[in-house]
C-alpha positions as CSV (number, residue, x, y, z in Angstrom):
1,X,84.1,130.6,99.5
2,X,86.9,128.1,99.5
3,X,86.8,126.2,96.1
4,X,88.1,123.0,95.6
5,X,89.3,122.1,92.1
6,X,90.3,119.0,91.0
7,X,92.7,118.1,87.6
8,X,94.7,114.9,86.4
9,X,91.6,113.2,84.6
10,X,92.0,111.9,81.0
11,X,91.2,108.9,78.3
12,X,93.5,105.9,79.0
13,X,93.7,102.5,78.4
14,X,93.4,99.4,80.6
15,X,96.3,98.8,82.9
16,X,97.4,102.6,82.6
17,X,97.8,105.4,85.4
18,X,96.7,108.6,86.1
19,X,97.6,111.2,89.1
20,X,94.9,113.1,90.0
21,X,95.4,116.7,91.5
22,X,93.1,118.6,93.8
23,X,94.0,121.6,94.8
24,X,92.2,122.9,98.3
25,X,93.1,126.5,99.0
26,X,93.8,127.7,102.7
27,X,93.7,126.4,105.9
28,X,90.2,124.8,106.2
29,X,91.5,121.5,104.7
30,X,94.7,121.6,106.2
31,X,93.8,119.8,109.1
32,X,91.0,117.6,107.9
33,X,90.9,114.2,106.8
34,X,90.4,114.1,103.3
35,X,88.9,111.8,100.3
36,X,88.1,111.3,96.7
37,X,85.2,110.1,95.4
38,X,83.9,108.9,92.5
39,X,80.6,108.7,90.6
40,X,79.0,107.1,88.0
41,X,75.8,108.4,86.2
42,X,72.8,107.1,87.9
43,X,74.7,106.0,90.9
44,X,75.5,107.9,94.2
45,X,78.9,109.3,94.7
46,X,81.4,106.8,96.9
47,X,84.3,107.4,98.9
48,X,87.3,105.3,97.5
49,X,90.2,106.8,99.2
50,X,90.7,108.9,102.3
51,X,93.8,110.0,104.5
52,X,94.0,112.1,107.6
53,X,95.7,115.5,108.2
54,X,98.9,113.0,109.4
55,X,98.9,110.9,106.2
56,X,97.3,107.8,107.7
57,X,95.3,106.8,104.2
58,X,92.2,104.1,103.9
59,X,90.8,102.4,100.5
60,X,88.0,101.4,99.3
61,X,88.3,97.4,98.2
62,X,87.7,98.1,94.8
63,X,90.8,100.3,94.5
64,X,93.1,99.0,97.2
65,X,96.6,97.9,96.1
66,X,95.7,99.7,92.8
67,X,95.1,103.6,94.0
68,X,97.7,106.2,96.7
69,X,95.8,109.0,98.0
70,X,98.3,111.4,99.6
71,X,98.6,115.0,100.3
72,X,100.9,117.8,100.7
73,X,99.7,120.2,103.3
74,X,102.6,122.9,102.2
75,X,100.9,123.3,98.9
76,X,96.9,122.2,100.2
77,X,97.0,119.8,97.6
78,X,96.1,116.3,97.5
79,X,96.8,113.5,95.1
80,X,95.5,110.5,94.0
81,X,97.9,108.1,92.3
82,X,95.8,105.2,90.1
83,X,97.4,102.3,89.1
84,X,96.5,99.1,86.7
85,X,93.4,101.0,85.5
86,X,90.4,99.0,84.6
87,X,87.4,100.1,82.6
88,X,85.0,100.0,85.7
89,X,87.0,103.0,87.1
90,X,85.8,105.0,84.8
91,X,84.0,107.5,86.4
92,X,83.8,111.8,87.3
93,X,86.4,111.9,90.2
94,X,86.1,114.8,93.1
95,X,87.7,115.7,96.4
96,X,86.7,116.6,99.3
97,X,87.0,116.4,103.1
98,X,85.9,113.1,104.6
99,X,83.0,113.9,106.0
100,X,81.7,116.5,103.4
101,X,81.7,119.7,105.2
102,X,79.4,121.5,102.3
103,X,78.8,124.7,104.8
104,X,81.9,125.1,103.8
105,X,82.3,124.6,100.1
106,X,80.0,122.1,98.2
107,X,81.5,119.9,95.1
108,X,84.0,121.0,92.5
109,X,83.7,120.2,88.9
110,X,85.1,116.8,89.4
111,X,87.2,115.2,86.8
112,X,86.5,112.5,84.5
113,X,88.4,109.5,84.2
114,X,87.9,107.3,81.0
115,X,89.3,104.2,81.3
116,X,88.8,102.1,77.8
117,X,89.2,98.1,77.1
């Protein structure tokens, strides 16, 4: 089963950046529109950023003009570049396509993102 793994996460303060990595092995992704999303404990997991298999990208409000999502279908990887950090970003970040197709693969490990004050 196709596993997506995502990397970049880290401990850093207010007004930093991080690029996050997630790495989506073959050609199922390839051609989807894909997304991070991030969750908090307690709260359901929300799509912040999302860009099609052409590169057309869409934010969230809470992250746009802050946050790039891109991609590079040569290597099935996408990124997500986060600018000006703020403490309510912190949160366990994953990828996936935009819808979810978990028939295909379900969640990766995420990775946490620790934004301190």
């Amino acid at each position: 089963q196709v596993q997506l793994v995502e990397s970049g996460g880290g401990l850093v303060q207010a007004g930093g950046s991080l690029r996050l990595s997630c790495a989506a092995p073959g050609s199922t992704f390839r051609i989807r529109t894909m997304g991070w999303y991030r969750q908090t404990p307690g709260k359901q997991r929300d799509l912040i950023a999302a860009i099609t298999a052409v590169g057309s990208s869409d934010y969230a409000d809470s992250v746009k003009g802050r946050f790039t999502i891109s991609r590079d279908n040569t290597k099935n990887t996408v990124y997500l570049q986060m600018n000006s950090l703020k403490p309510e970003d912190t949160a366990v970040y994953y990828c996936h396509s935009n819808p979810p197709l978990l028939v295909i693969t379900n969640w990766g490990q995420g990775t946490q993102v620790t934004v301190s004050s």
